[in-house]
C-alpha positions as CSV (number, residue, x, y, z in Angstrom):
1,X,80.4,121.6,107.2
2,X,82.4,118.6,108.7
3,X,84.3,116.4,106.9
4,X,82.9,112.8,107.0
5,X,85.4,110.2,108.5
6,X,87.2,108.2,106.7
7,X,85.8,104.5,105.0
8,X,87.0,101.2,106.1
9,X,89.0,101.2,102.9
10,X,90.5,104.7,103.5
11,X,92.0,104.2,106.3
12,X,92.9,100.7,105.5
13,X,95.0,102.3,102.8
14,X,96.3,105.2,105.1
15,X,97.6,102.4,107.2
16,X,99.3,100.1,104.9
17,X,101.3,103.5,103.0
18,X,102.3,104.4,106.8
19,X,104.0,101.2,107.1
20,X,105.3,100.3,102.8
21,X,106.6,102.4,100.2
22,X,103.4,101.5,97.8
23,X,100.3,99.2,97.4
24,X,102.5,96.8,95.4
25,X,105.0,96.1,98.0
26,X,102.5,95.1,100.5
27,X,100.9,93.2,98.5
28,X,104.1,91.1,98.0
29,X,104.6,91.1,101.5
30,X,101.1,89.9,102.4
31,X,100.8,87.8,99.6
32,X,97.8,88.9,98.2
33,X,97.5,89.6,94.8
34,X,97.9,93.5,93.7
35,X,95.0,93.0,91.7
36,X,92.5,91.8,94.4
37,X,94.1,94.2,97.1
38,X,93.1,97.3,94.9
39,X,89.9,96.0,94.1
40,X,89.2,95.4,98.2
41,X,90.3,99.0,98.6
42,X,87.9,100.6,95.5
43,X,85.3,97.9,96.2
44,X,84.7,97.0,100.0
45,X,86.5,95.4,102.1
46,X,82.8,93.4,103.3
47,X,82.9,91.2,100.0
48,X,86.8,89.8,100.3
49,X,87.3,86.6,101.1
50,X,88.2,86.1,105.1
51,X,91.3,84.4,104.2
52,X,92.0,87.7,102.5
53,X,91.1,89.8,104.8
54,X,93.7,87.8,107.8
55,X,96.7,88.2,105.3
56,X,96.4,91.7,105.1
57,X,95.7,92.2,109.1
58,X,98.9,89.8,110.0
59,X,101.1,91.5,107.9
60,X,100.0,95.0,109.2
61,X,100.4,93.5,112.9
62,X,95.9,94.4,113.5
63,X,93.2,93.1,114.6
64,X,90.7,91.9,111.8
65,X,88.1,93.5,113.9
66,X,90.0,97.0,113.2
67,X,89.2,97.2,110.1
């Protein structure tokens, strides 16, 4: 059987722990509350707010059309 690919959110997390030591640092340096990053990642990235959703794209240097 294959593996399925990995969600939005999967690999949304794979990429920020490539580039910071843990969750909570990145949210620092995105400014975005730890709270509301974890809850994009267990919940969907679809229902965060855009202004969200650009934070976390500067600070990891991507398109919001990446994710």
């Amino acid at each position: 059987m294959k593996d399925k690919p990995p969600t939005r959110e999967q690999a949304l997390r794979w990429r920020i722990l490539e580039q910071y030591v843990s969750l909570r640092q990145f949210a620092a340096a995105a400014d975005v509350p730890y709270s509301t990053l974890l809850t994009l990642l267990e919940r969907g990235v679809g229902g965060a707010a855009f202004d969200t959703v650009l934070r976390i794209c500067r600070t990891l240097s991507m398109d919001p059309f990446e994710i």
